[in-house]
C-alpha positions in Angstrom: 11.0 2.4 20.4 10.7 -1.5 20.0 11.2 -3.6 17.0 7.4 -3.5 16.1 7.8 0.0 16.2 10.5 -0.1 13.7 9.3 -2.2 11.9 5.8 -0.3 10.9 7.9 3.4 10.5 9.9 1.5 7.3 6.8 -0.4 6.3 5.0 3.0 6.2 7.4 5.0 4.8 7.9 2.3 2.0 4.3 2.3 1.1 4.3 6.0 0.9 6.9 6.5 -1.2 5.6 3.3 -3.5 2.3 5.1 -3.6 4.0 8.8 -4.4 5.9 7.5 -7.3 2.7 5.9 -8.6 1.3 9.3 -8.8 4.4 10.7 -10.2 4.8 8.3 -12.9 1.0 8.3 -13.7 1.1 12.1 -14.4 4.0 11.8 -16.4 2.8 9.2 -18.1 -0.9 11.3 -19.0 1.1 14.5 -19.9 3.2 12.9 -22.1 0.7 10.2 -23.1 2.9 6.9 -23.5 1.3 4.1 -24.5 2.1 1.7 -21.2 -0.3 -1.1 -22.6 2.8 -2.2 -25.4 4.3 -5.2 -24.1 8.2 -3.7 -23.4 6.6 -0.9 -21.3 4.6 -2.8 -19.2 7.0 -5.1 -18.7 9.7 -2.6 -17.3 6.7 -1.3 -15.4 6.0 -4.5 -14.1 9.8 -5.0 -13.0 9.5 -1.7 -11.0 6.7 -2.9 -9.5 8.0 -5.5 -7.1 10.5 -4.1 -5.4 8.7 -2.3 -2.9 6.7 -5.5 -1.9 10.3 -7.5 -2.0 12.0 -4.5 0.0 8.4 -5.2 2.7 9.0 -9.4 2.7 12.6 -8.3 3.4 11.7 -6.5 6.3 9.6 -9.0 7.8 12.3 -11.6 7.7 14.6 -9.3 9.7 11.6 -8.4 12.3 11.1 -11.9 13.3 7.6 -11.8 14.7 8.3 -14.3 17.8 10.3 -11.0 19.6 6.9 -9.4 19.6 5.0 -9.2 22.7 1.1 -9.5 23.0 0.2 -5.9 22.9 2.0 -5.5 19.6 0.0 -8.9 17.9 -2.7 -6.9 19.3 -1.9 -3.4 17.9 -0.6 -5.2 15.1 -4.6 -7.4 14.4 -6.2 -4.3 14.8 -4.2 -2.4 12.2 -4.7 -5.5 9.7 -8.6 -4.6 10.0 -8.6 -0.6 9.5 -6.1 -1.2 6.2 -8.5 -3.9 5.1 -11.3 -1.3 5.6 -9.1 1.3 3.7 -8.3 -0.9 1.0 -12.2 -1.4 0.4 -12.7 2.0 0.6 -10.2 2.7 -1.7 -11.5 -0.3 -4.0 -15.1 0.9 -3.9 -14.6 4.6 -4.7 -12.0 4.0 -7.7 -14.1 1.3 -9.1 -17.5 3.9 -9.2 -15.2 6.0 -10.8 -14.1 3.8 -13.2 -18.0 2.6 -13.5 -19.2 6.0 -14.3 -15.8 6.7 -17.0 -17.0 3.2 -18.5 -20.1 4.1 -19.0 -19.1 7.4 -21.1 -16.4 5.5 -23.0 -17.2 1.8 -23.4 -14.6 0.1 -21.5 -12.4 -0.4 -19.4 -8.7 -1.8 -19.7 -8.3 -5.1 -18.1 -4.2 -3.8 -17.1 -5.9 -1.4 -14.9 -8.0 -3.8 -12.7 -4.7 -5.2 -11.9 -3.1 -1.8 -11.3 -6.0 -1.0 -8.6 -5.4 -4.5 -6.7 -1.4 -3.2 -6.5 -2.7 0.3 -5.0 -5.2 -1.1 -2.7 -2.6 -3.2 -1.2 -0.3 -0.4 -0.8 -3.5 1.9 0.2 -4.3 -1.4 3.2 -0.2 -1.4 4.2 0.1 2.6 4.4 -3.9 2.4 6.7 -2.4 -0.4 8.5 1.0 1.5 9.2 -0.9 4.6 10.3 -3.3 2.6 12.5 -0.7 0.9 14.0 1.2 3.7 14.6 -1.5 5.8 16.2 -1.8 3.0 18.4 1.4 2.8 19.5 0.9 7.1 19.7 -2.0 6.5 22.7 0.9 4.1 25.3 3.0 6.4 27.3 6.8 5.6 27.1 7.8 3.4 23.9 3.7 2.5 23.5 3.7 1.3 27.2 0.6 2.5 29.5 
């Protein structure tokens, strides 16, 4: 396995986990309905929020992208493109959700836009990692033909 390699198995198990405790702390925050919109719980929230994308910029300081050959820029372009299409995706069917919810209650909270741009780039790095990954899966020996 090369660094590349590496490199996208922490980056996709980061975003996996990021995106599994969203769900986690979204249900318990429904079931036990806490007001997250107060200023001291958003701001905790908020905190909690940016160390997965730290721990991802720390990870792409230590995999220096110049030790990369060009089949892994390649894979690597490629993957940028499905998680951009995955992050629309994403965007698109949340945002008709939210449309049609509006359009029974009213409104909308402006925290959650926010909240949906944080997800989608999690959603575009877990694609990207998966994408990546597969096409490292179709090479023979570490991703080699």
């Amino acid at each position: 396995m090369n660094k590349a390699q590496e490199r996208t198995w922490l980056i996709f198990a980061i975003s996996l986990a990021t995106l599994l405790i969203a769900a986690i702390v979204t249900a318990f925050i429904r079931i036990n309905q806490i007001d997250v919109y107060q200023q001291k719980t958003h701001r905790i929230l908020g905190l909690f929020m940016t160390i997965p994308v730290s721990v991802i910029v720390i990870l792409s300081l230590r995999f220096r992208r110049k030790d990369y050959d060009e089949r892994d820029l390649q894979i690597w372009r490629k993957a940028l493109i499905s998680g951009g299409i995955g992050a629309l995706g994403f965007l698109v069917s949340v945002g008709t959700y939210y449309v049609l919810l509006a359009s029974r209650m009213g409104s909308i909270r402006a925290l959650l836009i926010i909240h949906l741009v944080y997800l989608a780039c999690f959603i575009s790095i877990l694609v990207s990692s998966v994408a990546a990954l597969v096409q490292y899966g179709c090479g023979g020996k570490d991703g080699e033909k």
